[in-house]
C-alpha positions in Angstrom: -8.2 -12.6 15.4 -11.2 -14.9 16.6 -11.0 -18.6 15.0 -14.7 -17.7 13.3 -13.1 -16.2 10.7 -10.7 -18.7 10.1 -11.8 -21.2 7.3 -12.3 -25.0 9.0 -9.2 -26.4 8.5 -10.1 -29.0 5.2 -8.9 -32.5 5.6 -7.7 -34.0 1.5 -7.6 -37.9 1.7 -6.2 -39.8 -1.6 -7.8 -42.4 -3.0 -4.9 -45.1 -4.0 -6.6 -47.3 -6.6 -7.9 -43.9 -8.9 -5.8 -41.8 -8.0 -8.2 -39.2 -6.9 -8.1 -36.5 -4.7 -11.4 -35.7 -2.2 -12.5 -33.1 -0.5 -14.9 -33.6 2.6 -18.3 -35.0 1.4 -20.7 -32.4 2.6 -24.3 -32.0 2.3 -25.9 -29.8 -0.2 -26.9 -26.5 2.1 -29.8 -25.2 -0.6 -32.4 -27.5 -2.3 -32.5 -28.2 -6.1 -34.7 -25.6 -7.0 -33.5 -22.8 -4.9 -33.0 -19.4 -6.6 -30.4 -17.6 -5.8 -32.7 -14.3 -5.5 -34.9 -16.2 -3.1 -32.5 -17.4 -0.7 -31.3 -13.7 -0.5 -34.8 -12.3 -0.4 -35.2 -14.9 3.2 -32.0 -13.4 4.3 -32.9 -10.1 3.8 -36.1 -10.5 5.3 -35.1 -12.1 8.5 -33.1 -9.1 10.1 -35.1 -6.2 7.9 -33.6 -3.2 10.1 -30.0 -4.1 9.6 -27.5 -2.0 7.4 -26.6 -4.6 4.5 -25.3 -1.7 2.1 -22.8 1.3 2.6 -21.7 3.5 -0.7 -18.6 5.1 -1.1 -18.2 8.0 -1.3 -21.7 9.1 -0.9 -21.6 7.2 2.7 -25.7 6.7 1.7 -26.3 3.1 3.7 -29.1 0.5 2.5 -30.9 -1.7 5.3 -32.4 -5.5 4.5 -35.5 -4.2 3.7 -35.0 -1.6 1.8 -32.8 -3.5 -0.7 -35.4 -6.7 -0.5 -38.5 -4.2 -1.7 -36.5 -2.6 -4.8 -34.9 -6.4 -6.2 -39.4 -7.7 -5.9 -40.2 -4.5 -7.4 -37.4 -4.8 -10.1 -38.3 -8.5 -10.3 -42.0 -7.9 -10.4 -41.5 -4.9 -13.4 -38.9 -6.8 -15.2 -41.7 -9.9 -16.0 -43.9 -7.3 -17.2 -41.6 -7.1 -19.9 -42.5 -10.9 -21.0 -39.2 -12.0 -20.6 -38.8 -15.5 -20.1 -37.0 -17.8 -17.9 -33.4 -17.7 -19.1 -33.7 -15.1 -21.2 -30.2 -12.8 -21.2 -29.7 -9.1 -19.7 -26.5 -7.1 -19.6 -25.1 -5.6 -17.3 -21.9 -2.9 -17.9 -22.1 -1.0 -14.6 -20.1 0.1 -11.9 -20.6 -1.0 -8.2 -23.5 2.3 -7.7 -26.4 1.7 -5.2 -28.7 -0.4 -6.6 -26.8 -3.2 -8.4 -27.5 -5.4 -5.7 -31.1 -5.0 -6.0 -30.9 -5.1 -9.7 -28.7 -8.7 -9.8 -31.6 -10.0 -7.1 -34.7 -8.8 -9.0 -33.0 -10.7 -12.3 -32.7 -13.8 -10.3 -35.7 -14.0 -9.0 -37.2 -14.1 -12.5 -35.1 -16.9 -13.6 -33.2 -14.8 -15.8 -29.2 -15.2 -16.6 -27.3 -12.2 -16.3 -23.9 -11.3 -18.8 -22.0 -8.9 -17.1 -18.5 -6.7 -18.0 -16.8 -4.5 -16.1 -17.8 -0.7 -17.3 -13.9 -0.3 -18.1 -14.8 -2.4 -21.1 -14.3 -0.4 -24.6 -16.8 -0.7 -27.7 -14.7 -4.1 -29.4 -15.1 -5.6 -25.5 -18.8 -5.0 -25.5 -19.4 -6.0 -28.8 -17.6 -9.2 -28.9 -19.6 -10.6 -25.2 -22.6 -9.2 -26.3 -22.7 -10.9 -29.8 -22.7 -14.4 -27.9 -24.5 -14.0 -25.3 -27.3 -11.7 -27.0 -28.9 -9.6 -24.1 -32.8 -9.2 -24.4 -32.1 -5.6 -22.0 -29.3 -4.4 -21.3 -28.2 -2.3 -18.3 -25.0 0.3 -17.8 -24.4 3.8 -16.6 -24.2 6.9 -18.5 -20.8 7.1 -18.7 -20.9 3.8 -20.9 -24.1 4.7 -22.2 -22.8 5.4 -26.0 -20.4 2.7 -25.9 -22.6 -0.2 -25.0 -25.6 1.3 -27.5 -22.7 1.4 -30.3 -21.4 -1.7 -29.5 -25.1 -3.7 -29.6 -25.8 -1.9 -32.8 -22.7 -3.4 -34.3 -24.5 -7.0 -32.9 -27.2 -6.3 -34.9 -28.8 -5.9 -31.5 -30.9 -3.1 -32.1 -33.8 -4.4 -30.6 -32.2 -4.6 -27.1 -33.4 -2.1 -24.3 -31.0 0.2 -22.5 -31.3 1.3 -19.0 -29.0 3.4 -17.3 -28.2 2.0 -13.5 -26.6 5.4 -12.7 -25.8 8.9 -13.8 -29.0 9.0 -16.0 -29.5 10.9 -19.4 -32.7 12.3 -20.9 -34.9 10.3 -22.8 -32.9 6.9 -21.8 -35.2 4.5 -20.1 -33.7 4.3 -16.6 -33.6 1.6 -13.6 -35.7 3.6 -11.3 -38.5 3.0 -13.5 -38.8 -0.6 -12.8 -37.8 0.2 -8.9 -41.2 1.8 -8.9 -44.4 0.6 -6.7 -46.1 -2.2 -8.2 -49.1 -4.3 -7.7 -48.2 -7.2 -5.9 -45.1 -7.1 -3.8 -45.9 -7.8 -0.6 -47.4 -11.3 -2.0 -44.4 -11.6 -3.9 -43.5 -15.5 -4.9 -40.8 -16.6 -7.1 -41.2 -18.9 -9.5 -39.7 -21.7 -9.1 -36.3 -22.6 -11.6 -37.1 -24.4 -14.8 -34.2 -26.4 -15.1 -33.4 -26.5 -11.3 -29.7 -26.1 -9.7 -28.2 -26.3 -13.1 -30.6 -23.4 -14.4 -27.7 -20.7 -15.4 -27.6 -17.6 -13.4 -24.4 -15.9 -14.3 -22.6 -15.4 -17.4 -18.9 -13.9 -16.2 -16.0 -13.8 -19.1 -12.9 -16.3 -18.4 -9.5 -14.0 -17.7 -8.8 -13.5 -21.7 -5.1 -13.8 -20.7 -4.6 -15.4 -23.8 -7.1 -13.9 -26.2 -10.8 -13.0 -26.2 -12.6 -14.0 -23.2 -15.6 -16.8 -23.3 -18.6 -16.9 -21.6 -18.4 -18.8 -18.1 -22.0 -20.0 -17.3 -22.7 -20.8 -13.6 -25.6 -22.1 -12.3 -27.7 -20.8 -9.0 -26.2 -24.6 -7.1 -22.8 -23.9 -7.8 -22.9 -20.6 -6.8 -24.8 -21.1 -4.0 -23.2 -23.9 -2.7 -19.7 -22.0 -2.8 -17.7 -21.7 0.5 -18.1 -19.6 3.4 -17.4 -18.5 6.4 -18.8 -18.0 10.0 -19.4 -13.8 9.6 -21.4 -12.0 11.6 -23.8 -8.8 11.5 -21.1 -6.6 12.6 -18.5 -7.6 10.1 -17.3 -4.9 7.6 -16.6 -6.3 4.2 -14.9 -4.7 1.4 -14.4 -6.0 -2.2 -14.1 -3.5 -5.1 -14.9 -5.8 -7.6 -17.9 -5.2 -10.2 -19.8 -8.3 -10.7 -17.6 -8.9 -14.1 -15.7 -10.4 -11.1 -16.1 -13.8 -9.8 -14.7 -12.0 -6.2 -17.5 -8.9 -7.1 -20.5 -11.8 -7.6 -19.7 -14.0 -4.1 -19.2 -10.4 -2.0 -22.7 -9.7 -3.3 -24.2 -13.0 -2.9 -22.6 -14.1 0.2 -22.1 -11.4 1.7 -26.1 -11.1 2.0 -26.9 -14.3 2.8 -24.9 -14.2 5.4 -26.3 -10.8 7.0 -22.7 -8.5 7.2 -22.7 -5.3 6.1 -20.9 -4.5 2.2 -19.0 -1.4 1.8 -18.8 -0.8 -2.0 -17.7 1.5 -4.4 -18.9 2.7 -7.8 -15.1 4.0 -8.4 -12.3 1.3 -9.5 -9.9 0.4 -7.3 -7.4 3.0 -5.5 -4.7 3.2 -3.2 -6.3 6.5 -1.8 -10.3 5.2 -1.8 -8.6 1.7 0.2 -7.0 3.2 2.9 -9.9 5.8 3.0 -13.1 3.1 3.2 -10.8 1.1 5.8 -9.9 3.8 8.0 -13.8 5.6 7.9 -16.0 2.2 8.0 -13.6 0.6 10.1 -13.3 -2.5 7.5 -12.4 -5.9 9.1 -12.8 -8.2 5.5 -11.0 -7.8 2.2 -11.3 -9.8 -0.8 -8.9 -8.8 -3.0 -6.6 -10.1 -5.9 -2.5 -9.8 -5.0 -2.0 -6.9 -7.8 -4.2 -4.9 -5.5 -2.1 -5.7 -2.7 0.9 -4.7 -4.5 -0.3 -1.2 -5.8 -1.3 -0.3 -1.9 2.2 -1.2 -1.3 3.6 1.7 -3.6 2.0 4.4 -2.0 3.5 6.3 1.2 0.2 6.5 2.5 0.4 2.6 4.3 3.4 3.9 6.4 0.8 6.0 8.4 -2.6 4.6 7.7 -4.4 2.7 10.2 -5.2 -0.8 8.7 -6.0 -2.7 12.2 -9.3 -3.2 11.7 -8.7 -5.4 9.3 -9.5 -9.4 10.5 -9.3 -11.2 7.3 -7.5 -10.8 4.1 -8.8 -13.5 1.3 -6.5 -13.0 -1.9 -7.5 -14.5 -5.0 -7.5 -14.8 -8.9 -3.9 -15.3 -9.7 -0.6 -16.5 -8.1 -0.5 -14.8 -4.4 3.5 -14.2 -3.9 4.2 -15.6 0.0 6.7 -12.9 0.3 3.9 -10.2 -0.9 1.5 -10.7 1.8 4.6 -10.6 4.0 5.2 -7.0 3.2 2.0 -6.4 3.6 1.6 -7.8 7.0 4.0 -5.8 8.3 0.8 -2.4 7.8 -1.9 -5.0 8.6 -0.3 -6.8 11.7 -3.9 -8.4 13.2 -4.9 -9.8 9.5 -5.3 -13.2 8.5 -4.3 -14.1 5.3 -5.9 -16.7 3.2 -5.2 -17.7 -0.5 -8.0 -19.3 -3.1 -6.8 -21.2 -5.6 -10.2 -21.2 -7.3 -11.7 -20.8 -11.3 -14.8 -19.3 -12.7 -15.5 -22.5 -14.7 -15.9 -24.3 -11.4 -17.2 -21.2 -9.7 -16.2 -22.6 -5.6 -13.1 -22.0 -3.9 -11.0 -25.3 -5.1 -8.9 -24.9 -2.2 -8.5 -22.3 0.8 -5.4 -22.1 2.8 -3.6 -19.7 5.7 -0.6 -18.5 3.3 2.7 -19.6 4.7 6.0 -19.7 3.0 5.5 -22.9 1.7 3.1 -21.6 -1.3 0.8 -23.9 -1.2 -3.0 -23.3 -1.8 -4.4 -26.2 0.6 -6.6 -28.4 1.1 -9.6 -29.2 -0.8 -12.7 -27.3 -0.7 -16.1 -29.8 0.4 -17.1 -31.7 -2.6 -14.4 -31.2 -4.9 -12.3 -33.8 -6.5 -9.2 -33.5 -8.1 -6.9 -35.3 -10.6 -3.5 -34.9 -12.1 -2.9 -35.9 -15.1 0.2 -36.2 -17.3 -0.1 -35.7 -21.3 -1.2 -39.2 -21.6 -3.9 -38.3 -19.7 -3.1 -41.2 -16.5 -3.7 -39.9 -13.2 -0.5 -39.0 -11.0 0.2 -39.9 -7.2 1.6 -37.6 -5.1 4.9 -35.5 -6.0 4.0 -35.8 -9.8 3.4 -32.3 -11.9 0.7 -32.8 -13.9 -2.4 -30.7 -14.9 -5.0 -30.2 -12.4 -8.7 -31.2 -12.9 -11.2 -30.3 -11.3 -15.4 -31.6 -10.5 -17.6 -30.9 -8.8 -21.8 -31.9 -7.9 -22.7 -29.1 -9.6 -22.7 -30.0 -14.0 -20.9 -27.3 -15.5 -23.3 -25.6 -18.3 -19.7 -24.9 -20.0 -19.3 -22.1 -22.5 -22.1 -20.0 -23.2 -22.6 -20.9 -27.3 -19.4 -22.0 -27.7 -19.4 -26.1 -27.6 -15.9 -26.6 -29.1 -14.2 -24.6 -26.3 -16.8 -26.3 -23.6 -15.4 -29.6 -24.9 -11.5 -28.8 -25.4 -12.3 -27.9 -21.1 -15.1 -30.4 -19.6 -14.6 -33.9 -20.5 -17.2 -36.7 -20.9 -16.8 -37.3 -17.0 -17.5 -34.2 -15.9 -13.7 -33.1 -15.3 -12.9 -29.6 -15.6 -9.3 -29.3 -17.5 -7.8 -26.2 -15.6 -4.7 -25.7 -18.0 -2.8 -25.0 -14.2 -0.1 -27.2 -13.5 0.5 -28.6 -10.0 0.9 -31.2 -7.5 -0.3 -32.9 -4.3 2.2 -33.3 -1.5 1.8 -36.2 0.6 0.3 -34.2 3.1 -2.8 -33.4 0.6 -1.8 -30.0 -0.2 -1.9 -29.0 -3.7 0.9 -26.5 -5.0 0.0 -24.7 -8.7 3.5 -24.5 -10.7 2.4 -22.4 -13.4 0.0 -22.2 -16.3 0.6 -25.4 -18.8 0.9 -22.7 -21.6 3.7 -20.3 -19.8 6.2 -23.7 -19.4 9.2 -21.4 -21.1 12.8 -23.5 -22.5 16.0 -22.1 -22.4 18.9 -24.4 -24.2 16.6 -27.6 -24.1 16.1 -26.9 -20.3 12.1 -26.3 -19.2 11.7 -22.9 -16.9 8.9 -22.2 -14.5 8.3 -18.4 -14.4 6.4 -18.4 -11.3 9.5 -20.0 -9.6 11.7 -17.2 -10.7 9.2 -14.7 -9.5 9.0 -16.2 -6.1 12.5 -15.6 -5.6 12.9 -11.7 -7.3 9.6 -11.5 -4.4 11.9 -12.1 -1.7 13.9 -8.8 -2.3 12.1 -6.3 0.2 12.2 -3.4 -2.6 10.1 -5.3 -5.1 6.2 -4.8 -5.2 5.4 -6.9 -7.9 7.1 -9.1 -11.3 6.4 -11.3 -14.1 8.7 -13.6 -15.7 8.9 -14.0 -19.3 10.7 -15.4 -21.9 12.7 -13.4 -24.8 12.7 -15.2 -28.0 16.0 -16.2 -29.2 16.8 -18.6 -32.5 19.5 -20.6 -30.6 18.6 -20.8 -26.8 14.2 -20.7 -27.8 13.9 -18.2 -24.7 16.0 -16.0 -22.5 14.2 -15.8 -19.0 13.9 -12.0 -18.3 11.9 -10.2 -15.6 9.6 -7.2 -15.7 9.8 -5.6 -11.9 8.0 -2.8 -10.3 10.1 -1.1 -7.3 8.8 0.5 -3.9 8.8 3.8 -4.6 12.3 5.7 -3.9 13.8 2.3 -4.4 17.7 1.8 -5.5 17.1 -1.5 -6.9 19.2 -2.3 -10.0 19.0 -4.3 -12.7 22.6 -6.0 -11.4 21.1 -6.7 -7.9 17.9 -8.5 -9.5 20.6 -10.7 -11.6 23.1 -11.2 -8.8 20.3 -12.4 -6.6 18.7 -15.1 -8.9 21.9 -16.1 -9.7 22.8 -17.1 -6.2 19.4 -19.2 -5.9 18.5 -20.5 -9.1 19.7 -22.9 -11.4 22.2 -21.9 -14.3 19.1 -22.0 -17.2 17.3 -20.1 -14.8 19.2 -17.1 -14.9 18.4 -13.6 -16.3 19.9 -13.8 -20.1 17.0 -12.1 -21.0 17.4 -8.8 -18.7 15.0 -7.2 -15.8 13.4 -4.1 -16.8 11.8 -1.4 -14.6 7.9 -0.6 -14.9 5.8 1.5 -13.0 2.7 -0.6 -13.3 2.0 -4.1 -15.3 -0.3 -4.8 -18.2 -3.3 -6.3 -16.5 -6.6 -8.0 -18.1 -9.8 -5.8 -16.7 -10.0 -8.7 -13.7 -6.8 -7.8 -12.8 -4.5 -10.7 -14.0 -1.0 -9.7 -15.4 -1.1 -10.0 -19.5 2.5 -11.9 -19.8 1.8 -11.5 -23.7 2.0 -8.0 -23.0 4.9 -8.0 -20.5 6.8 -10.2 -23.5 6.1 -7.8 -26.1 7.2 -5.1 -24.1 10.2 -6.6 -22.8 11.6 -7.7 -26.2 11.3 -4.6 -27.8 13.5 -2.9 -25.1 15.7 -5.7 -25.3 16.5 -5.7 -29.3 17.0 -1.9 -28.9 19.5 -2.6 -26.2 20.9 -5.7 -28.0 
């Protein structure tokens, strides 16, 4: 593993008298008006021959320039349509050919894109798209019936649909706007109205507990994210849409910094993993850990050849230590690094080499953090506390929705994660779990991550969430929803006897440890406890 793809190590220093937490100050790397579809365009342009594209499973590849001519031809047909700057599109498509140049073109005009994953059904569509009100609107023809439905339920009737891939008859398509036009070589784009804060993105929070929002983010704060030292000859897989915040810095990043993407227009799979890795030789993943753990249940790692891989960044939720150490063991020459990061702040907080201690780092460049207690007074080290998070970048918030923008971003610019955590003295921040999944048994506060750490250690175990049964004399009954390696003997009495020896007494299983072959999971991948809870209760007042 060369120490280019290792992040820098971050240094966190504490400030005593604020009680503030600081990244390393770090100059801005784009100017205030730089579009994120220009500085892509420039990177495009300045190695034009290179392969910056390879679909699976068509194995078509896309050079620089070929992907730089179609987003100033989609950017030069989509102002014909008198939209203006920061005017809305949609997007509900899979990862297909020529998103990228799609999602360049849009940026280039100055316009904000709302995108979903195409796994979204007609209530998803319809709820997004009714606040953030696309002026076009993009998806496949799978979807196509869907997404038309669900705007005409929006009283959106007005909106244009154009299918990215698998066309249909008589339904305006995206090859029409990647046609020649007038103009392209002596391209310009305009320059942002509203500068680095202009919004570029609109991407849904996780809706892990209830409908998702609109996360604006800005061209700065996505530019401005962190990165790495890759190279032309890097490999880099991510099988997220752009409904992701992983999908959206593959795409952007990934071009800027000339490597070669290998995408997918399927959702993930154990099979289409250890097929793209083995073929294209794939040295990068992003991922988030339920990924990991579904690779882990299929027999196919104990003879695939994952050595290509360099770098493994996991992200989006809670990444088990003993997890990646499973994993390891199939990917010996990877490097592991954990994100602790949020789409309302849109940069990695923190980035860290996982090691058993579960933390997430240092600080990112340029990020500042607080914890507070429910007084709101900052904490010194060892105190849990909620973490907040700024940034340079202002924080558009909630796209049409002020009341949740201000119950999250204060009056000083601090984003109010809902994570609890703490700062060593050391400067590295550990997350305890999400301030609304605190769980009591008997008067006694339960951490569910904690518990799930431990149930990770037990080789057989791919994945588990912790919840809590409801009970009208203890309040809850800690109980764990498991998924087993495949062929596994694992019993419900070996989960129990096993916690019991390393937890504390209110800690304990009262609540029971059920079997499943897969978790409820939000479309970004994020285990839906509410789910796991509902699920786990009704098994356990059957069995009561």
């Amino acid at each position: 593993m060369t120490s280019r793809l290792r992040s820098k190590q971050a240094i966190t220093t504490f400030n005593k008298e604020t009680k503030i937490w600081h990244g390393e100050r770090a100059d801005h790397v784009f100017g205030a008006h730089d579009s994120i579809g220009s500085v892509a365009i420039s990177s495009l342009l300045n190695d034009p021959d290179h392969i910056t594209q390879i679909c699976y499973p068509s194995g078509k590849e896309y050079t620089n320039q070929e992907i730089a001519t179609l987003s100033i031809r989609i950017a030069l047909n989509l102002q014909k349509l008198k939209l203006a700057q920061r005017d809305v599109i949609g997007l509900c498509a899979a990862n297909s050919d020529f998103v990228a140049p799609l999602t360049f073109g849009a940026l280039l005009c100055g316009l904000s894109i709302s995108t979903l994953d195409p796994s979204f059904d007609k209530k998803g569509i319809a709820h997004v798209y009714s606040i953030t009100k696309p002026k076009i609107m993009f998806c496949d023809g799978d979807n196509y019936k869907s997404v038309k439905s669900a705007l005409e339920e929006c009283n959106l009737c007005d909106t244009i649909i154009y299918t990215v891939s698998n066309h249909i008859d008589k339904v305006p398509s995206l090859e029409k706007l990647m046609e020649y036009t007038e103009g392209e070589k002596d391209f310009k784009a305009p320059v942002l109205e509203q500068g680095w804060n202009q919004v570029a993105m609109i991407l849904c929070s996780s809706g892990t507990t209830g409908l998702p929002k609109g996360v604006t983010m800005s061209h700065a704060s996505i530019l401005n994210a962190k990165k790495f030292e890759f190279l032309p000859s890097d490999k880099f897989l991510c099988f997220s849409t752009l409904y992701w915040l992983t999908g959206l810095v593959t795409l952007v990043h990934g071009t800027i910094a000339g490597l070669t993407r290998v995408i997918s227009n399927r959702p993930y799979s154990t099979d289409d993993f250890f097929n793209i890795v083995e073929r294209y030789k794939v040295n990068i993943i992003l991922s988030p850990p339920s990924q990991i753990a579904m690779t882990l249940t299929s027999d196919r790692i104990n003879n695939c050849d994952l050595s290509s891989i360099e770098l493994f960044m996991a992200g989006g939720s809670a990444v088990p230590y003993n997890l990646v150490k499973k994993f390891k063991q199939f990917a010996k020459n990877a490097v592991f690094l954990v994100g602790y990061g949020m789409s309302e702040v849109c940069v990695w907080i923190s980035f860290y080499e996982l090691d058993d201690r579960d933390s997430v780092g240092q600080l990112n460049c340029n990020v500042e953090i607080k914890i507070i207690n429910d007084n709101g007074q900052n904490l010194a080290a060892n105190d849990v506390g909620e973490i907040c998070i700024r940034t340079p970048y202002p924080w558009q918030g909630y796209f049409n929705n002020p009341e949740a923008t201000a119950n999250t971003y204060d009056k000083d610019n601090w984003i109010h994660s809902g994570d609890l955590g703490y700062f060593d003295d050391d400067g590295n921040l550990y997350i305890i779990d999400r301030k609304k999944d605190i769980l009591k048994y008997n008067n006694y506060h339960f951490y569910p991550t904690e518990i799930e750490k431990v149930i990770m250690e037990l080789p057989d175990v791919v994945e588990v969430s912790v919840v809590g049964i409801s009970d009208n004399i203890y309040t809850h009954l800690p109980a764990a929803a498991v998924v087993k390696r495949p062929d596994s003997h694992l019993s419900e009495k070996d989960v129990c006897e096993y916690v019991a020896k390393r937890m504390q007494h209110f800690e304990q299983l009262r609540g029971g440890v059920y079997f499943f072959e897969n978790l409820p999971r939000t479309t970004s991948g994020k285990t839906l406890r509410r789910e796991v809870t509902k699920i786990c209760e009704n098994i356990h007042k059957k069995t009561d």
